[in-house]
N, C-alpha and C positions, 0 to 999 in steps of 0.2 A: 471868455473862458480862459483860464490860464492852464497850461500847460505843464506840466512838470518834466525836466529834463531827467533824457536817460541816464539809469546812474554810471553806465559805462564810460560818459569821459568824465564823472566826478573820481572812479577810479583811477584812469588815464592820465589824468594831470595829478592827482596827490602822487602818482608812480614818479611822474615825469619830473617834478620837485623835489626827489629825496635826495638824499645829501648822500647816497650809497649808491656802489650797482644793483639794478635790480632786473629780475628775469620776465618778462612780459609776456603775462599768459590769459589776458584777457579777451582779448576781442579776437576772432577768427578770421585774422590776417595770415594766410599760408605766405611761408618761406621758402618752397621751391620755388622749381622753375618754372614760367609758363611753357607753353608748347611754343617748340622753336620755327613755328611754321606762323604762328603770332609777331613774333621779333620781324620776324622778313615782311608780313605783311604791311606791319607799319612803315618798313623801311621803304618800300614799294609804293606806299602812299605817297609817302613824301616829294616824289617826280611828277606827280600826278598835275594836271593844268589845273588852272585856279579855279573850274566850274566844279569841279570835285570837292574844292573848299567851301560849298555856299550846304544849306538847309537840306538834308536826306528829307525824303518823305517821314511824314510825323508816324506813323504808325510801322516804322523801321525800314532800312533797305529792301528791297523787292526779292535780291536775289538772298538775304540773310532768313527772311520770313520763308521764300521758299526752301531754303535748307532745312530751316525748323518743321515746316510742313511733312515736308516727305521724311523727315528721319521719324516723326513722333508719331506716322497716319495720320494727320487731322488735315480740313480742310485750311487753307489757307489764309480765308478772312474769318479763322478762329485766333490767330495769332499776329498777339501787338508787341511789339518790342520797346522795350520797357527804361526805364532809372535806375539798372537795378532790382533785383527781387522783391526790395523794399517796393520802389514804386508799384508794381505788380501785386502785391498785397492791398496797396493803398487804392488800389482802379476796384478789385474784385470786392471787398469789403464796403466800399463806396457805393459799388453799384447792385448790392446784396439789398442794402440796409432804403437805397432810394427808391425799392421796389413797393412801397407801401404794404410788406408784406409782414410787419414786425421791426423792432428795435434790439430783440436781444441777440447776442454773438455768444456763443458757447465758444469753450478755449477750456485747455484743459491745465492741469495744476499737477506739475510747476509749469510756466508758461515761458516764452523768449515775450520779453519783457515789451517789445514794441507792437507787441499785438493788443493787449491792455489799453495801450498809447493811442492807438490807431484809432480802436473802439472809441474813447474817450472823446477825442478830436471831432470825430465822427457824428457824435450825439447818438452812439450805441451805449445798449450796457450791458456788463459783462457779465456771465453764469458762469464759474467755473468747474468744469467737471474732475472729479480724482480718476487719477491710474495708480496703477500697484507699484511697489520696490522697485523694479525695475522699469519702471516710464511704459509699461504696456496697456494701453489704452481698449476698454472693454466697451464696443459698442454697444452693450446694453445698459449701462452708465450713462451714455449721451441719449439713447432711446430716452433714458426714463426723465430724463430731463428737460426733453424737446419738446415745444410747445407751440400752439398758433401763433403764438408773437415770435418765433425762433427765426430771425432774419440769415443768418449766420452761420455754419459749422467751422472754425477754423482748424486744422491742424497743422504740426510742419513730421516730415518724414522722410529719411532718419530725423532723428530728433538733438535738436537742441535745448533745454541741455542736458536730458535723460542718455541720450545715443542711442532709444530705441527705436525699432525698425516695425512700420507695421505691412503683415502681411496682408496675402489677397481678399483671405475670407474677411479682414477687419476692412479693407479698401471698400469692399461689394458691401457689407452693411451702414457704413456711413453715405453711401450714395444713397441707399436705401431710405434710409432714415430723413438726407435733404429731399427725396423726391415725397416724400408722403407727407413732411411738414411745409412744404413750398418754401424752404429754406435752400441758399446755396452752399456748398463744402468747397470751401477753399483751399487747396491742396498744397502747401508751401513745400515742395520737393528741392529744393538749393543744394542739400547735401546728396542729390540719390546716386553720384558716382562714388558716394563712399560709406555703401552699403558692404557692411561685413560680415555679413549672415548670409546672403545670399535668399533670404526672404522678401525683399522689399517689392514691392505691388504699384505703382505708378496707377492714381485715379484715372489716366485716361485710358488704363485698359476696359472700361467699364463709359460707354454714351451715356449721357443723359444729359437733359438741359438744367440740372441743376448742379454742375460738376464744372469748376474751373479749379485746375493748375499754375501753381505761380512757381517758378524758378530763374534759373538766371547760371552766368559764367563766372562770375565774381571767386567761389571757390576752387569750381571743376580743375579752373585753368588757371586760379592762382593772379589773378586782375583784379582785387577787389575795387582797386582806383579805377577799373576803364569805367563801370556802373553798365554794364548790357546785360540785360536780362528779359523775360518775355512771360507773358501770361497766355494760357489756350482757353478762350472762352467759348459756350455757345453761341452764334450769331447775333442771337438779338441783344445779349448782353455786349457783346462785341463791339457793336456799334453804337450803344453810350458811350462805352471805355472809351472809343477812340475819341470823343469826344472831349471827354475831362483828360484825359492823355494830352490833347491838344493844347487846352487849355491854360493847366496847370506845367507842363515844360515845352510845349511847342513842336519841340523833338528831342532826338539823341546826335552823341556825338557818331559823326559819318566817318570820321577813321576809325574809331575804337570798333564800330558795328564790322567793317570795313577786315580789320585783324581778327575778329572773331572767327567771320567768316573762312578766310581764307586758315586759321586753324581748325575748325569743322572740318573741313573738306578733306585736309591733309593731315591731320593727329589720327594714329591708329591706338587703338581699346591697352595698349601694351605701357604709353604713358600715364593712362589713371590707373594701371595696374601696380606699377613703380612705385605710385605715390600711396595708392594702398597698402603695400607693403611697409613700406617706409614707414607710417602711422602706424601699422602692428606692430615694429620696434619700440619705434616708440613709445608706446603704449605700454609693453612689456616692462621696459626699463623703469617706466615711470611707476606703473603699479606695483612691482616689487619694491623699487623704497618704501613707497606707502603703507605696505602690506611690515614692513621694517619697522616704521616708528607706527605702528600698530592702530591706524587710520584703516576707516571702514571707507569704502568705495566700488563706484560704478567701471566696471567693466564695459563701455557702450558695443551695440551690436551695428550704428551706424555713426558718420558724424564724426569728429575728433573730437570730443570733449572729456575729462573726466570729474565727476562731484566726488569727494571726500569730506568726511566727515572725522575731524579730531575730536576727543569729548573733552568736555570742558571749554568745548572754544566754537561756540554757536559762528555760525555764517552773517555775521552782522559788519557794516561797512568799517565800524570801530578796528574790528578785527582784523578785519582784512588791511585796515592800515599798516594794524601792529607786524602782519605779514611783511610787509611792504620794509617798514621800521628795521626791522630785529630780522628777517630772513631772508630779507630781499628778494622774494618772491609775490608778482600780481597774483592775486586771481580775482573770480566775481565774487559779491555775498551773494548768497545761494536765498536770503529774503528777495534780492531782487527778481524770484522766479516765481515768486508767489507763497502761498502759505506753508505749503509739505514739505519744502527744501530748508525752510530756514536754519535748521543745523549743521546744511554743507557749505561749501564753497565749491565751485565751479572754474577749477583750469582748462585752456586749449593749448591742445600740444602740438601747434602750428612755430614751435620754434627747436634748432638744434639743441640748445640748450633744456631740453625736457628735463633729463635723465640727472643733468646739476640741478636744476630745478627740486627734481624730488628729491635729492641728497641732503638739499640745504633744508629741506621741509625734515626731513627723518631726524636730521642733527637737531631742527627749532624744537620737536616735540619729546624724541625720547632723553 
């Protein structure tokens, strides 16, 4: 089966080739700081005797999984510590699809482009459900589409790359809908410390054995290179996971779990608050240029992402060159998200340079 690569580093590298500076607002690589309790614990690592250096247990540090337990409620051997969020998608999705319960994965449209990918790999195949203008996902959309081959519900919340947040009631009817179709809802929550509604609903307020969580630290904390992250499964799917977790990377890395941990313990609610803040500026600055060279765009309510849409200038990779070219500004083509975006592009405002960003955008178009 051949694969098709993400188009995100065909953007990457055409950026990374121009013959200009250019402002880099593709992939959601945060530029603060991580948490300074991170920094020290690596540094603390590094004294450590050499048996600290060999293999953590595959299914994460003991005392990291315990942390994850008691802050989320769940049982303990619900939670595997993961590759990455990514990896974590790839274990739940896996072991959705191996239940001989169905092949198809519902994903909604626009979609974060690697869920598509995953299915694909997978030997699933994809149904794509619509949400409205603003990325708000209507559980009776996926109702009416869920079927006894429905292996799958994916979503991610906050949203990439809509920014929308879904709430309780929408949380409680997707689980609804996994448990009556014998499908599981895969909950991709990566963004949920940068909910800016104040709406946002976490699947594991709601038990059921068809209900797994996939998240990770990569954003919260601003690590996107450590790759720690964790999925909360029901037991018995838990214990395939751990399996093909085994498998497929053996383990993770035991320092990077190792700094995680020791920033859990020691970051207080007042650092992802900074950084909230921080991202409403940002936001600000950037949608009023927008709003300047007379570009239609999402406001997101979670996530840092914004879509725009110039007319005359569809979201296709050509374009986004020509961005690149002539304004020296990244972004995504807004087709790589599936069918309903194809006339935006997709920036993240995970760089200081936002605010130049949108200036140089307002000057390319008006």
């Amino acid at each position: 089966m051949d694969y098709e690569k993400p188009l995100f580093f065909r953007v990457m590298q055409y950026a990374a080739g121009a013959d200009r500076d250019v402002i880099d607002m593709v992939s959601g690589n945060p530029d603060w700081e991580p948490p300074a309790a991170l920094r020290e614990g690596l540094r603390e690592y590094a004294g450590f005797d050499v048996e600290e250096f060999q293999y953590p247990p595959s299914d994460g540090l003991a005392e990291l999984r315990e942390e994850i337990a008691a802050r989320r409620s769940v049982p303990e051997e619900s939670v595997i510590v993961t590759n990455g969020a990514g990896e974590a998608n790839y274990l739940a999705m896996a072991e959705a699809l191996d239940r001989d319960a169905g092949s198809e994965v519902l994903l909604t449209d626009p979609v974060y482009p690697y869920y598509p990918g995953k299915t694909q790999m997978l030997g699933g195949e994809a149904t794509y459900v619509p949400v409205d203008g603003d990325g708000r996902l209507d559980p009776a959309a996926v109702r009416e589409r869920a079927s006894e081959t429905t292996a799958a519900i994916v979503v991610n919340t906050p949203n990439n790359p809509s920014g929308a947040v879904y709430g309780e009631s929408t949380m409680r009817e997707l689980v609804s809908i996994a448990e009556e179709h014998d499908a599981i809802l895969v909950s991709d929550e990566v963004y949920d410390h940068f909910d800016h509604s104040g709406r946002f609903s976490s699947a594991l307020a709601f038990d059921s054995p068809n209900r797994v969580v996939t998240t990770g630290f990569s954003k919260s904390m601003a690590i996107t290179g450590f790759r720690v992250g964790y999925t909360v499964m029901p037991p018995e799917i838990a214990e395939r996971a751990r399996t093909r977790h085994m498998l497929v990377n053996v383990t993770g890395s035991r320092p990077a779990q190792y700094a995680v941990l020791c920033a859990l313990r020691e970051t207080g609610p007042d650092y992802y608050e900074r950084n909230r803040e921080m991202l409403a500026e940002r936001l600000d600055a950037f949608t009023d240029a927008l709003a300047e060279a007379g570009a239609a765009y999402t406001r997101p309510d979670g996530s840092f992402y914004v879509l725009a849409r110039f007319d005359g200038f569809p979201g296709t990779m050509e374009n986004v060159e020509r961005l690149i070219d002539e304004a020296g500004v990244a972004g995504m083509p807004g087709d790589a998200f599936g069918d309903s975006r194809t006339e935006w592009i997709r920036f993240a405002l995970v760089t200081p340079r936002a605010e130049e960003a949108a200036d140089r955008l307002a000057d390319y178009f008006v």
